[in-house]
N, C-alpha and C positions, 0 to 999 in steps of 0.2 A: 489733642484738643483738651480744652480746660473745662472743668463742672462748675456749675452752677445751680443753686437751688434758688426757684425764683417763685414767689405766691402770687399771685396772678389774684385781681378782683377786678371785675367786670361790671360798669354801671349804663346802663340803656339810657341815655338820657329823655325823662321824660318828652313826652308826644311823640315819638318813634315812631312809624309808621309797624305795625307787627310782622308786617310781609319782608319790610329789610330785615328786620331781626331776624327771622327767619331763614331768609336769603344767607345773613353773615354767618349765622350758625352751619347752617350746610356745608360752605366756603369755608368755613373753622375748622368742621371735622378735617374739611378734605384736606388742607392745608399741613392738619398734625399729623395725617398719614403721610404725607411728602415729608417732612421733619424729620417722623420718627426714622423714615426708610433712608435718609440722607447720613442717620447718626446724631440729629442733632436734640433730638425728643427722646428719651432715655427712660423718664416712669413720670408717670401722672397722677396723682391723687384728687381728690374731692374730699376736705371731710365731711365725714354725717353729720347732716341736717343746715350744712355750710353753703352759703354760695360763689366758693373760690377757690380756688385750685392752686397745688402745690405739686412741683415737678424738678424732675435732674434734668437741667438742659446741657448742652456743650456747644462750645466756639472755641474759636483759637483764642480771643480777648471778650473782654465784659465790652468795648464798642462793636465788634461783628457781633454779639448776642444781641442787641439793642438793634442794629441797624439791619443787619440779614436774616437775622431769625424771628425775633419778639416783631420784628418792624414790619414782616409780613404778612402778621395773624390778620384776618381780615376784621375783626373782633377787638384790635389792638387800638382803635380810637378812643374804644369805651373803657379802656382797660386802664388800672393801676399796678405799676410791678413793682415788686420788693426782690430785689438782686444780690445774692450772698455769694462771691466766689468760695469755692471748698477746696482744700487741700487733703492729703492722705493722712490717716490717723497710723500709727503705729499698731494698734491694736486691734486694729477694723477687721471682722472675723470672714469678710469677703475678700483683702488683699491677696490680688495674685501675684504681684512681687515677691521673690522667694530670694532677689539677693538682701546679704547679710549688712 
């Protein structure tokens, strides 16, 4: 599978009823523990004092990330994503690759 860092912002469109919101967030958590347990939710961040989140997702391509993954966040109407495919750095001090 391929990485992706993807930022994630989430806008509620005003008049919301609070109880869906509510409802999608629960469905949200539950969703990213399916994800995560599948392979496909990898690390999650929030920064401080931010209201968006930034994450290593994986798919085989940036369209299953879009259509199978991102497309099933229950959260994912309200959502705007910014999709970076990554590649391996030569120098990246976590590579587990050891061929030469």
């Amino acid at each position: 599978m391929r990485e992706f860092l993807v930022e994630l912002v989430t806008t509620v469109p005003e008049g919301t009823d609070p109880a869906e919101v509510d409802r999608r967030r629960a469905a949200e958590a539950v969703r990213a523990r399916e994800l995560a347990a599948g392979g496909h939710l990898v690390r999650l961040w929030r920064p401080v004092g931010e209201l968006r989140s930034i994450g290593v997702w994986r798919a085989e391509d940036e369209a299953e990330l879009h259509r199978e993954v991102l497309g099933t966040l229950p959260l994912r109407p309200w959502m705007r994503a910014t999709v970076t495919a990554l590649g391996s750095h030569p120098n990246d001090p976590g590579k587990t690759d050891t061929a030469a």
